[in-house]
C-alpha positions as YAML, in Angstrom:
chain: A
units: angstrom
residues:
- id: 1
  name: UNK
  ca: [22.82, 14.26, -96.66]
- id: 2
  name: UNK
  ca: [20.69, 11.41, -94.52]
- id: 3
  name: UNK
  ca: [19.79, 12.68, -91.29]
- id: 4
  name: UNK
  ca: [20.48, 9.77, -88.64]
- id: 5
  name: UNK
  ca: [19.40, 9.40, -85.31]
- id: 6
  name: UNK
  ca: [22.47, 7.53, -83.35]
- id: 7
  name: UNK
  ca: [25.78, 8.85, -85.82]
- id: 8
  name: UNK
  ca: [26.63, 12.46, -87.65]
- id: 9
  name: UNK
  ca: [27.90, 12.12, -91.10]
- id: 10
  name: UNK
  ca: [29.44, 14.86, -93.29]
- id: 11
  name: UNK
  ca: [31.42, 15.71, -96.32]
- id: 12
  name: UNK
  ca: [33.18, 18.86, -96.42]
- id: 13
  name: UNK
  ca: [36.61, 19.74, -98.25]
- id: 14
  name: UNK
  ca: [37.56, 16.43, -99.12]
- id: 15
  name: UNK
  ca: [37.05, 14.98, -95.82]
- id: 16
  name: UNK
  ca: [34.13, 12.43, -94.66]
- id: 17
  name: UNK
  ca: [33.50, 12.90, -91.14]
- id: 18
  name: UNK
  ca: [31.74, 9.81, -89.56]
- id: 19
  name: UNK
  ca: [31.09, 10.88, -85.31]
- id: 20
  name: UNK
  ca: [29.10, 8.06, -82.93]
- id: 21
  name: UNK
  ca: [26.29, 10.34, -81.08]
- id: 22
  name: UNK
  ca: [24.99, 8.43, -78.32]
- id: 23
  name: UNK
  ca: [26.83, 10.16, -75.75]
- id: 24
  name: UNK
  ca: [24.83, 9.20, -72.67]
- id: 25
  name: UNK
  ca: [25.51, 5.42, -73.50]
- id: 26
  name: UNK
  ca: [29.24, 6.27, -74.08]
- id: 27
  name: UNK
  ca: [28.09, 5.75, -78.19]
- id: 28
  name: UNK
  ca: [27.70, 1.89, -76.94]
- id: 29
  name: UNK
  ca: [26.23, 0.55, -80.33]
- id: 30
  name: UNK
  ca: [23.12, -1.57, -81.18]
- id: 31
  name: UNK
  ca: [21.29, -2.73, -83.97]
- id: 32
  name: UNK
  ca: [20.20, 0.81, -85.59]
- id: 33
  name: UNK
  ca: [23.39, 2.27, -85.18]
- id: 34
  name: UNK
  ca: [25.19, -0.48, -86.74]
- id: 35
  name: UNK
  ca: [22.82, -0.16, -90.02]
- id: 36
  name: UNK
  ca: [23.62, 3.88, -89.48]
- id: 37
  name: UNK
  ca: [27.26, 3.58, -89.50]
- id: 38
  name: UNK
  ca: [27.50, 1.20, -92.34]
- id: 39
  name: UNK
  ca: [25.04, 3.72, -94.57]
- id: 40
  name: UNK
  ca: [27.11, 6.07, -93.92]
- id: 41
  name: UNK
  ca: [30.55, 4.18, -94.80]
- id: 42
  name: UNK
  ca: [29.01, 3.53, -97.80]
- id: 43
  name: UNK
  ca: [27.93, 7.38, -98.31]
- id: 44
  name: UNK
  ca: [31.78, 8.64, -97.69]
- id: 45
  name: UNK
  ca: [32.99, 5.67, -100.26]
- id: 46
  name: UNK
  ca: [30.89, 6.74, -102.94]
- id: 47
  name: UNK
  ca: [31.23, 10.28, -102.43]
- id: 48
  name: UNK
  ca: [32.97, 12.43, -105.01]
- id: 49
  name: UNK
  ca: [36.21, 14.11, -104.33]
- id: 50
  name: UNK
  ca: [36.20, 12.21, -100.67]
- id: 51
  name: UNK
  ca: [39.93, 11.82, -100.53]
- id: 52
  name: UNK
  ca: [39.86, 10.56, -96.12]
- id: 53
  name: UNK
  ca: [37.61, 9.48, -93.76]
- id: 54
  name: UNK
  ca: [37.35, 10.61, -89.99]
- id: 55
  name: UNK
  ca: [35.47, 8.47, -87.25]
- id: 56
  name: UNK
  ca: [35.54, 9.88, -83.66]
- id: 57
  name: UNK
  ca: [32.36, 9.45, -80.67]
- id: 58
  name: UNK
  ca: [30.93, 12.07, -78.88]
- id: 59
  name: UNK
  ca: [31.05, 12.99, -75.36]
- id: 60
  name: UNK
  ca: [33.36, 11.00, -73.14]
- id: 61
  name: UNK
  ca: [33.44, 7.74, -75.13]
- id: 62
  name: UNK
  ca: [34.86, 6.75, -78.86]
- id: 63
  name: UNK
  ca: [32.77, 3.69, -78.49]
- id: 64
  name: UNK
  ca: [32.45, 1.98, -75.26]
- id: 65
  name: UNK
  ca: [31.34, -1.71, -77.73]
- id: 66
  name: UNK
  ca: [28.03, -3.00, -78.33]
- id: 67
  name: UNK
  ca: [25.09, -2.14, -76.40]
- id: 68
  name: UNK
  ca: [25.06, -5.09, -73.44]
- id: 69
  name: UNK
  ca: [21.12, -4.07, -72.99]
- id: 70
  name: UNK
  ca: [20.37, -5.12, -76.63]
- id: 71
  name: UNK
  ca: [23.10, -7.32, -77.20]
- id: 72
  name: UNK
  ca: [21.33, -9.62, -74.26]
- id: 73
  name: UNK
  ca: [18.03, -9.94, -75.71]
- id: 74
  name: UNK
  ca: [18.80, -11.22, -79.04]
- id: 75
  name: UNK
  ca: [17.56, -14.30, -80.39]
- id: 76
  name: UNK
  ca: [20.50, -16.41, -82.73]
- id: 77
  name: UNK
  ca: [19.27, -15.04, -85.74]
- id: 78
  name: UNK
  ca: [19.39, -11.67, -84.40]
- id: 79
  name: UNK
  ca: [23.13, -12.57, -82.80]
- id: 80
  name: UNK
  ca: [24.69, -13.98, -86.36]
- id: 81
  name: UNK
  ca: [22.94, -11.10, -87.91]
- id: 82
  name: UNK
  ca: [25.13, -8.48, -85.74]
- id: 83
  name: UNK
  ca: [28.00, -10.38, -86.13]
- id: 84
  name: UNK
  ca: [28.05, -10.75, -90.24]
- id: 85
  name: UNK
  ca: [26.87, -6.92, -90.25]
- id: 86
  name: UNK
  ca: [30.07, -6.37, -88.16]
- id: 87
  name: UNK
  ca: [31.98, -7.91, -90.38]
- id: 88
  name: UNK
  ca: [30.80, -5.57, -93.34]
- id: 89
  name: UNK
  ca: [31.35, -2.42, -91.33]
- id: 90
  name: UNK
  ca: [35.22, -3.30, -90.55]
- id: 91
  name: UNK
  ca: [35.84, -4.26, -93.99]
- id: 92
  name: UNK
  ca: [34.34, -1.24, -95.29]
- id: 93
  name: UNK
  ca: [36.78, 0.90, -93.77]
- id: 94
  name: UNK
  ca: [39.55, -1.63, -94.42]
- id: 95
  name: UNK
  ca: [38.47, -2.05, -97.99]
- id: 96
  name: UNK
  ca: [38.17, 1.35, -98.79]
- id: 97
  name: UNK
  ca: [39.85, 3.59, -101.50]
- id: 98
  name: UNK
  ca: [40.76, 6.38, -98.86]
- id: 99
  name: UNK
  ca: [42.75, 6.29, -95.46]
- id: 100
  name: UNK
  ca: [40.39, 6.65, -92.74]
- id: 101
  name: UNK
  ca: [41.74, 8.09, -89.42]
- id: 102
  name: UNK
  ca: [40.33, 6.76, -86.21]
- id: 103
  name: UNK
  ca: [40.37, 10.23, -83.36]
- id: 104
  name: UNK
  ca: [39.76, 8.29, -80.59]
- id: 105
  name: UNK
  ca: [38.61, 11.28, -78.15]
- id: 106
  name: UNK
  ca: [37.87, 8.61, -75.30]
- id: 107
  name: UNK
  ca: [37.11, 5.30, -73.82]
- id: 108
  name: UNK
  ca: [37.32, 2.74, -77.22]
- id: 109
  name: UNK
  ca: [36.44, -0.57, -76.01]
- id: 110
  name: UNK
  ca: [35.34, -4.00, -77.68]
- id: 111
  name: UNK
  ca: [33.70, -3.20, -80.46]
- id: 112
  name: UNK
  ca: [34.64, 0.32, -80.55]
- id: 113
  name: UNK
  ca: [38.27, -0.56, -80.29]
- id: 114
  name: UNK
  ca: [38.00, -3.25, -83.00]
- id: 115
  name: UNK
  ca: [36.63, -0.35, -85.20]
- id: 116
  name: UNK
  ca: [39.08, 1.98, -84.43]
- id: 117
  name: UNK
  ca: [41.74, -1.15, -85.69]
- id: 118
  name: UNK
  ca: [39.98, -1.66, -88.63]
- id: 119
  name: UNK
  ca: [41.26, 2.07, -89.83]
- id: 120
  name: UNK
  ca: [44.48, 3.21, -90.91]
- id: 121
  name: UNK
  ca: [45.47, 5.66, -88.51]
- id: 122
  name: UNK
  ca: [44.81, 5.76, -84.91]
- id: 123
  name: UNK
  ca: [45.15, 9.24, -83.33]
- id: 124
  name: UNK
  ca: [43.98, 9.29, -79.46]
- id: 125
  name: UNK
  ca: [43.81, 11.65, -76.66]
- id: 126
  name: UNK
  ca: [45.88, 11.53, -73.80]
- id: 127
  name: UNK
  ca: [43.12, 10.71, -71.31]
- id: 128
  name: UNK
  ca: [41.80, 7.65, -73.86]
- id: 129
  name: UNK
  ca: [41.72, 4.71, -72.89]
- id: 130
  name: UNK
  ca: [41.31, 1.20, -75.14]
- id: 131
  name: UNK
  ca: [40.65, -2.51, -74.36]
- id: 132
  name: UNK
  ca: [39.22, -5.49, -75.40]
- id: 133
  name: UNK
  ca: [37.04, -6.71, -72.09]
- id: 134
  name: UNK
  ca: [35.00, -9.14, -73.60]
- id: 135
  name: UNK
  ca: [36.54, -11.83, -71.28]
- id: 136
  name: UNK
  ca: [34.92, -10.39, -68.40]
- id: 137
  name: UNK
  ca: [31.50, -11.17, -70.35]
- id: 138
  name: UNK
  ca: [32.36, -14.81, -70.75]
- id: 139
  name: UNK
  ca: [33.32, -13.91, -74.45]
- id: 140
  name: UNK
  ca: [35.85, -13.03, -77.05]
- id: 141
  name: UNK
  ca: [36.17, -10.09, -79.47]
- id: 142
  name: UNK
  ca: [33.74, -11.51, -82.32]
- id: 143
  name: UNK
  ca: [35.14, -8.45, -84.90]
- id: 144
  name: UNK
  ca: [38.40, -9.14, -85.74]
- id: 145
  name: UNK
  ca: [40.02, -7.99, -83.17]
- id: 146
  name: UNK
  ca: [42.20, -10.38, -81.69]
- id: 147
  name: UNK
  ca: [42.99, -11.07, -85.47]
- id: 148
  name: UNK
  ca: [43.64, -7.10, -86.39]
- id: 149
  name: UNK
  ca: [46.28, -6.59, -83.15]
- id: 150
  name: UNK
  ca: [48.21, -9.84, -84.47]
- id: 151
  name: UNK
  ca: [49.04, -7.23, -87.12]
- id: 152
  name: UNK
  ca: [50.03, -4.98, -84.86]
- id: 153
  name: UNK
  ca: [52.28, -6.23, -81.85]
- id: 154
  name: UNK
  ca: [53.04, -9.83, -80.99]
- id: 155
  name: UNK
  ca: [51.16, -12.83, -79.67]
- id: 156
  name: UNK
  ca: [51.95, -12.52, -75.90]
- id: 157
  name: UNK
  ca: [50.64, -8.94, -75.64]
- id: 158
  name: UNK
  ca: [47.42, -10.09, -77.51]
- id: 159
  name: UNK
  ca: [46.93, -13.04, -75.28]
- id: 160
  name: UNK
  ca: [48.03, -10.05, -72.51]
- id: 161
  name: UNK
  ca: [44.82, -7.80, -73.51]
- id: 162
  name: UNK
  ca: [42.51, -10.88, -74.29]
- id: 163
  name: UNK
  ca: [43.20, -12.71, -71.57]
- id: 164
  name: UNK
  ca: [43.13, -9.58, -68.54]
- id: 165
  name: UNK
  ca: [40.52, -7.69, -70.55]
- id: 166
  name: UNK
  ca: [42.02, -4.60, -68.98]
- id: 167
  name: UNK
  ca: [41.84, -0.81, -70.48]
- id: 168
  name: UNK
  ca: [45.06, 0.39, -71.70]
- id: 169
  name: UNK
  ca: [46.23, 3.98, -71.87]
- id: 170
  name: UNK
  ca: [47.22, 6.25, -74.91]
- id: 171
  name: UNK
  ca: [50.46, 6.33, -74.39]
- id: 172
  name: UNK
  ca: [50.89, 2.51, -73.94]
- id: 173
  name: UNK
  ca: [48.86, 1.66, -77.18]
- id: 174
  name: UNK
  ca: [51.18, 4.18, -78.84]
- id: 175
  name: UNK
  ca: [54.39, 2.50, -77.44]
- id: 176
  name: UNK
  ca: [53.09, -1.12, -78.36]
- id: 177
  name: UNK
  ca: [52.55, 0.56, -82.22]
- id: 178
  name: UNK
  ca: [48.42, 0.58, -81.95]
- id: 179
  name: UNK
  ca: [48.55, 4.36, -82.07]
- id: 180
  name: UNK
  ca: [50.02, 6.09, -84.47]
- id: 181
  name: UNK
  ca: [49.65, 9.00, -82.14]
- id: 182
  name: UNK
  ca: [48.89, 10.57, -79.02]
- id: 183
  name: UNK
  ca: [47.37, 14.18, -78.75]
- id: 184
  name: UNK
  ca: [47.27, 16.41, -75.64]
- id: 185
  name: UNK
  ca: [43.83, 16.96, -74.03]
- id: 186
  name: UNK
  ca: [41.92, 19.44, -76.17]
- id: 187
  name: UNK
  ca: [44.25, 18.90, -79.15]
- id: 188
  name: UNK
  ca: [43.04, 16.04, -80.72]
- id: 189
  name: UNK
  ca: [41.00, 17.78, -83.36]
- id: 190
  name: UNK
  ca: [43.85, 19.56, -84.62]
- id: 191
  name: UNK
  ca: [46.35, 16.75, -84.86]
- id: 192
  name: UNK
  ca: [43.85, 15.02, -86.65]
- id: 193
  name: UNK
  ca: [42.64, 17.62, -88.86]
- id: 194
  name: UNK
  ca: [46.45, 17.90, -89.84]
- id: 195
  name: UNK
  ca: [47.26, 14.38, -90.46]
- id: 196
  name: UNK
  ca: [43.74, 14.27, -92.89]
- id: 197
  name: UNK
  ca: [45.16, 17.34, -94.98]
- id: 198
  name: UNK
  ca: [48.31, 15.82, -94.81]
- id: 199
  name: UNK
  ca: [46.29, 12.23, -96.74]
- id: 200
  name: UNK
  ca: [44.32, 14.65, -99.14]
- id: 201
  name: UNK
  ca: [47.85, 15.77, -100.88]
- id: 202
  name: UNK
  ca: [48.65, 12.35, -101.70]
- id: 203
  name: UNK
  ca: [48.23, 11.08, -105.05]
- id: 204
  name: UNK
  ca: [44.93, 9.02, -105.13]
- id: 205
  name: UNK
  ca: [45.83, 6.30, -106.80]
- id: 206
  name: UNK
  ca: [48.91, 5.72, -105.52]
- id: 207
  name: UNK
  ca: [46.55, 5.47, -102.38]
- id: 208
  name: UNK
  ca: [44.47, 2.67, -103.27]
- id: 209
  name: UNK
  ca: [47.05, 1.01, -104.52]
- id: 210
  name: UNK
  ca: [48.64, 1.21, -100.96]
- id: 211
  name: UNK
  ca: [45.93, 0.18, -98.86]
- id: 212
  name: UNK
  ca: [45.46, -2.51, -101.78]
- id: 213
  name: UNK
  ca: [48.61, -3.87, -101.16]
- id: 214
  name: UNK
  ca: [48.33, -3.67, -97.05]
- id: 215
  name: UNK
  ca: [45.05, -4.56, -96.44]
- id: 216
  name: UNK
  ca: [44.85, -7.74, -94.50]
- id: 217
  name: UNK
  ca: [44.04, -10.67, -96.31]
- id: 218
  name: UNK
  ca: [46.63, -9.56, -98.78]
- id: 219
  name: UNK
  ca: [49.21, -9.43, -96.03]
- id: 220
  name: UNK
  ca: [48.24, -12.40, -94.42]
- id: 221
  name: UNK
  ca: [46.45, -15.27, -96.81]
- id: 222
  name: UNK
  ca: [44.38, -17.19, -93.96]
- id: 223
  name: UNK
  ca: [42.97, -14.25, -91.97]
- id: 224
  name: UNK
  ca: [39.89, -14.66, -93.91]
- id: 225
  name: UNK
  ca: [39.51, -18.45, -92.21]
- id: 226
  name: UNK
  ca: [40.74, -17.32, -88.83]
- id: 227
  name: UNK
  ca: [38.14, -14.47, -88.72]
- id: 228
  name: UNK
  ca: [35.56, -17.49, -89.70]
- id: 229
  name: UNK
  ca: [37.02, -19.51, -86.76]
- id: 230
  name: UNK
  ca: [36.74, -16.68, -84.51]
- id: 231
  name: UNK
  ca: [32.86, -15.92, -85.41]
- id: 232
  name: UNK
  ca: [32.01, -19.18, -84.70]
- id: 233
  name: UNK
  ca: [34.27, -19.46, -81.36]
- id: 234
  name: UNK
  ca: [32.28, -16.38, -80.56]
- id: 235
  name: UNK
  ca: [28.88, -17.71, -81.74]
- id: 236
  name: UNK
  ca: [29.46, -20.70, -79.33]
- id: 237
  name: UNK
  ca: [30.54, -18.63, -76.58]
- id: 238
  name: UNK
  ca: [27.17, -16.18, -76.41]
- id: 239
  name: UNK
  ca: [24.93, -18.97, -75.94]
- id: 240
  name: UNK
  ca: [26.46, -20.59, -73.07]
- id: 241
  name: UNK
  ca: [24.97, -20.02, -69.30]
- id: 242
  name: UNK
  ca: [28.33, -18.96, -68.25]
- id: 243
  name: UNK
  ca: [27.70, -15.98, -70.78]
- id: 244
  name: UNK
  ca: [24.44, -15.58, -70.74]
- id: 245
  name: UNK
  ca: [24.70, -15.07, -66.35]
- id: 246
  name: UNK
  ca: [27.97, -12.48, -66.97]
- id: 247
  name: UNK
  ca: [26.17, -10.27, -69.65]
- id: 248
  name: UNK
  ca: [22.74, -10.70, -67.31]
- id: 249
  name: UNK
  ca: [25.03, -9.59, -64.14]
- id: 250
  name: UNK
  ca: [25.94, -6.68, -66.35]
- id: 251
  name: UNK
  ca: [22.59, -5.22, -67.64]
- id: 252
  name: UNK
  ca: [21.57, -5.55, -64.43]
- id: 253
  name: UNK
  ca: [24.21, -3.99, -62.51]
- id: 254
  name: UNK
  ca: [24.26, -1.02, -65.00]
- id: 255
  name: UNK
  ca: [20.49, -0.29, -64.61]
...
């Protein structure tokens, strides 16, 4: 198995265990991590006898989004490069032949939360909290988010979360039908270790033919073009002062 610096990865009994591991930066992700996670998506997909996929963080965070330090500093190459490469890694779990079960053991914001939507199942801790606060940066979600909770609850509560950019608890996601759900403090491992051996008694074709059928440009024909419209709303939105001040005013108040 790969050794990685920023992400665990393991197969064992079926089950392909994916766990963020930068637990003093509440698993906030960057470039290398991104290329980590995706290598190992890829790993779990090809692996034999894989029948689910597990992604959890470390520490006190799920994934707290992108790293703000890094995401600052790059150049637009750099930018669209992050942006297409998060596109891949949502689509990989989306895409793939197994159910993969987000255990969201903490905070699960931005990016992080837009991964966690990506997967099949959301199971989270009581104390968890989710959110999409890009507004507060001057942005928008750039991974699909926005276009991921349409799926999920109505317009006016994704305008709600957009617009606010406030963190939500468990228990709200689960009434609003984001989580599938919620697991008592110290629990969560269990709950999802028995939804996963639950998954591995299903029938695998039956499956992929499932998450075939459900994935979301099947469900919904133009979510391809709105995800294009929302990369390039996004794309706009990084390289304007406004922006560029807000993320500054963040790295710099986080130092």
């Amino acid at each position: 198995m790969t050794r990685y610096d920023t992400i665990t990865c393991t197969i064992e009994d079926g089950v392909g265990r994916l766990q963020f591991n930068r637990p003093g930066l509440l698993n906030a992700m960057n470039r290398q991590m991104m290329d980590e996670i995706i290598h190992a998506l890829e790993t779990i997909a090809r692996a034999e006898g894989v029948s689910v996929g597990i992604i959890t963080g470390s520490g006190r965070a799920f994934m707290a989004g992108a790293d703000i330090k890094e995401y600052s500093r790059q150049t637009a190459g750099e930018f669209k490069s992050f942006q297409e490469k998060g596109r891949r890694l949502y689509a990989l779990i989306e895409q793939a032949e197994i159910p993969f079960i987000a255990a969201v053991n903490g905070f699960a914001l931005g990016g992080g939360f837009e991964i966690a939507l990506a997967c099949d199942f959301i199971v989270a801790a009581a104390s968890a909290k989710m959110g999409l606060p890009e507004v507060h940066l001057g942005l928008i979600p750039g991974g699909g988010g926005a276009q991921r909770l349409l799926l999920k609850v109505g317009l006016g509560r994704v305008k709600e979360m957009l617009l606010l950019g406030q963190s939500y608890t468990a228990a709200r996601m689960e009434e609003w039908g984001v989580v599938h759900e919620v697991a008592e403090d110290g629990a969560l491992e269990d709950v999802v270790t028995g939804l996963a051996e639950k998954l591995k008694r299903r029938p695998r074709q039956a499956v992929k033919a499932i998450k075939a059928m459900l994935e979301p440009s099947a469900v919904e024909a133009v979510f391809e073009t709105r995800l294009d419209r929302e990369g390039a709303a996004v794309a706009a939105l990084y390289h304007t002062p406004e922006a560029m001040q807000l993320i500054e005013k963040f790295t710099t108040k986080n130092k």
